[in-house]
C-alpha positions in Angstrom: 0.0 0.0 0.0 1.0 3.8 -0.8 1.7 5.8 1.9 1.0 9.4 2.3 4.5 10.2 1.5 4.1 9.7 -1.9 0.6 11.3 -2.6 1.9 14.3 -5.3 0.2 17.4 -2.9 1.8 19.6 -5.0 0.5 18.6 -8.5 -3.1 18.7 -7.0 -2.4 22.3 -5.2 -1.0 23.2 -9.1 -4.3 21.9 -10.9 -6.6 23.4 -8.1 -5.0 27.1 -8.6 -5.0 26.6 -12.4 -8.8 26.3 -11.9 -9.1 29.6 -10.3 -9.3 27.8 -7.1 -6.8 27.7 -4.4 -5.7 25.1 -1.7 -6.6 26.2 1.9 -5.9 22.9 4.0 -4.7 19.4 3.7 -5.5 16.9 6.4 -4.2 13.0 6.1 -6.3 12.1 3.0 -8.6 15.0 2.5 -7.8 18.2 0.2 -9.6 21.1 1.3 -10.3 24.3 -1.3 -11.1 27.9 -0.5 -15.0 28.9 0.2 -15.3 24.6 0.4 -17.5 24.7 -2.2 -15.2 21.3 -2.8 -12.7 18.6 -1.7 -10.8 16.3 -2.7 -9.9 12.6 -0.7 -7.1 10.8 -1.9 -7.3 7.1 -3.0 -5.7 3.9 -2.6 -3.7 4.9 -5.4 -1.2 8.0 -5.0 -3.1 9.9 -8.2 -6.0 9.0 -7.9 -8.5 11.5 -6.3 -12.4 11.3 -5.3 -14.4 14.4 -6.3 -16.7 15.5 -3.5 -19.1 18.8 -4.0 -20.3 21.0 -1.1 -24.1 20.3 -0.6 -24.5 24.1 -0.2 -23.0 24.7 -3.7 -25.0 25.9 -5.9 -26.1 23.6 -8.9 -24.3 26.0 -11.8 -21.3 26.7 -9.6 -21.2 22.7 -8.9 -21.1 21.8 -12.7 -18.5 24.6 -13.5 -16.3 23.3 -10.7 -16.7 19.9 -11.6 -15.8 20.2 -15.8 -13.1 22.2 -15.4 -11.2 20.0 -12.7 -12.9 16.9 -14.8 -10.5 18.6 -18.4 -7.8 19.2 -16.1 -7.1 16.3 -14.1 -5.7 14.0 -17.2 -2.7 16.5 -18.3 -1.7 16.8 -14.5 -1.5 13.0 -14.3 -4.3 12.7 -11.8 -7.0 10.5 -11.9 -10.3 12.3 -9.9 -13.5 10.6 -10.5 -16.6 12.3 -8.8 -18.1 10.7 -5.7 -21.1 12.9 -4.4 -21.5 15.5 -2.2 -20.6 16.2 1.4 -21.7 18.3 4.3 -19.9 20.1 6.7 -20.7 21.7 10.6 -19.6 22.4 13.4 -19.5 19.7 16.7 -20.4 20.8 19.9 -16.8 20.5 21.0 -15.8 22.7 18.2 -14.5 20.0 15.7 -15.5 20.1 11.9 -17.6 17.2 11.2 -17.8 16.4 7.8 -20.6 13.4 6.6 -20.0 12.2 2.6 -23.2 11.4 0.5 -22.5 8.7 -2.3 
């Protein structure tokens, strides 16, 4: 198996700003993009990425999003396949809990 090591950050934070989009956060698997109108979860495989939209993005914005990093992804060498959508709010001990819808 892979380890995080070798997952190419840098090549994903390089497609995300050519997309007008910029990198605010990376925790263990998950990529996280300004105004989290989207993420990005790592696979098993180093380049290969899961496409998750914000459930509070709008439907236009979610399309747009979702094309352009869609066109881009194969001339980075990254594989990102959309997943779904995910939600995100706040715990009551002030963690970020984030649920993923298939």
């Amino acid at each position: 198996m892979e380890t995080a090591q070798l997952r190419p950050l840098g090549t994903v934070m390089e497609l995300i700003e050519s997309i007008g989009h910029e990198v605010t956060y990376a925790y263990e698997d998950l990529v996280f993009v300004d105004h989290n109108h989207f993420l990005l979860q790592f696979g098993q495989k180093s380049h290969s990425l899961d496409l998750f939209i914000n459930t509070e993005c709008s439907a236009e914005e979610a399309e747009s999003i979702s094309s352009k990093i869609l066109e881009a992804a194969p001339a980075s060498g990254l594989d990102i396949q959309p997943k779904g959508t995910y939600t995100m709010d706040e715990s009551k001990d002030d963690n970020l809990r984030i649920t993923f819808h298939g």
